[in-house]
C-alpha positions in Angstrom: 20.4 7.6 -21.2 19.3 5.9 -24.4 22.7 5.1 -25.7 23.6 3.9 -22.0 20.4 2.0 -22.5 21.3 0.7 -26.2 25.0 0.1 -24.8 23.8 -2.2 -21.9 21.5 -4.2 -24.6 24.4 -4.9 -27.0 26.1 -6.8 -24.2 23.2 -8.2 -22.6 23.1 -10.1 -26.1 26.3 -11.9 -25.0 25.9 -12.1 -21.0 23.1 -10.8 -18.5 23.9 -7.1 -18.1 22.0 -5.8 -15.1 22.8 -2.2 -14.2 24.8 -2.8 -11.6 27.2 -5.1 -14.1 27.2 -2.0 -16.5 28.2 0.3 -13.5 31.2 -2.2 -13.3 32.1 -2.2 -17.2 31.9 1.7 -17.5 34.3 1.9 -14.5 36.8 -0.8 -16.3 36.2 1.6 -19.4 38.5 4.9 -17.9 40.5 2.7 -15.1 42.2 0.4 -18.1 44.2 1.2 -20.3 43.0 -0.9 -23.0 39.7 0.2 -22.8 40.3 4.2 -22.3 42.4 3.8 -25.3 39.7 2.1 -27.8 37.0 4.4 -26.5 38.9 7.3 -26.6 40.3 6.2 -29.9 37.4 7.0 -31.4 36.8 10.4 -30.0 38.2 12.2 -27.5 36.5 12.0 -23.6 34.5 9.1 -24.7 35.4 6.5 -22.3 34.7 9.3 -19.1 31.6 10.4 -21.2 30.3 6.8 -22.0 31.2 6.1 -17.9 29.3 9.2 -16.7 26.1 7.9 -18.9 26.0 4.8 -17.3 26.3 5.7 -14.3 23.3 8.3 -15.0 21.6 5.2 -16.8 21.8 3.3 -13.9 20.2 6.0 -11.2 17.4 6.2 -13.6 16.6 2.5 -13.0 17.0 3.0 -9.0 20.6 1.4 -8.7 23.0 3.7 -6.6 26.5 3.4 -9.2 28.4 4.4 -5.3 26.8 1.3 -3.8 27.9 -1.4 -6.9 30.5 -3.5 -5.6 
């Protein structure tokens, strides 16, 4: 959860990233193409692995990742 955590901050620099939003970006991270690639570029699973933390992330702080729209 602290790399979700530190994940969700480095954008938040740029836009407002509430959890929800995150939910949204880690999903975009294993459904494109793009993204999957650069993730898992750089090792392996990451993209489903970085997804699956956020998600987790995101329970933590009381958001339900099946109910983000």
């Amino acid at each position: 959860m602290q790399l979700a955590e530190r994940h969700r901050a480095s954008i938040d620099t740029y836009f407002t990233c509430t959890y929800d939003r995150h939910v949204l970006l880690g999903r975009m991270y294993v459904a494109d193409d793009a993204f999957r690639c650069h993730y898992d570029d750089i090792a392996p699973g990451l993209s489903t692995w970085l997804t699956i933390a956020i998600k987790e992330n995101a329970r933590h702080h009381g958001i339900d990742p099946g109910q983000t729209l």
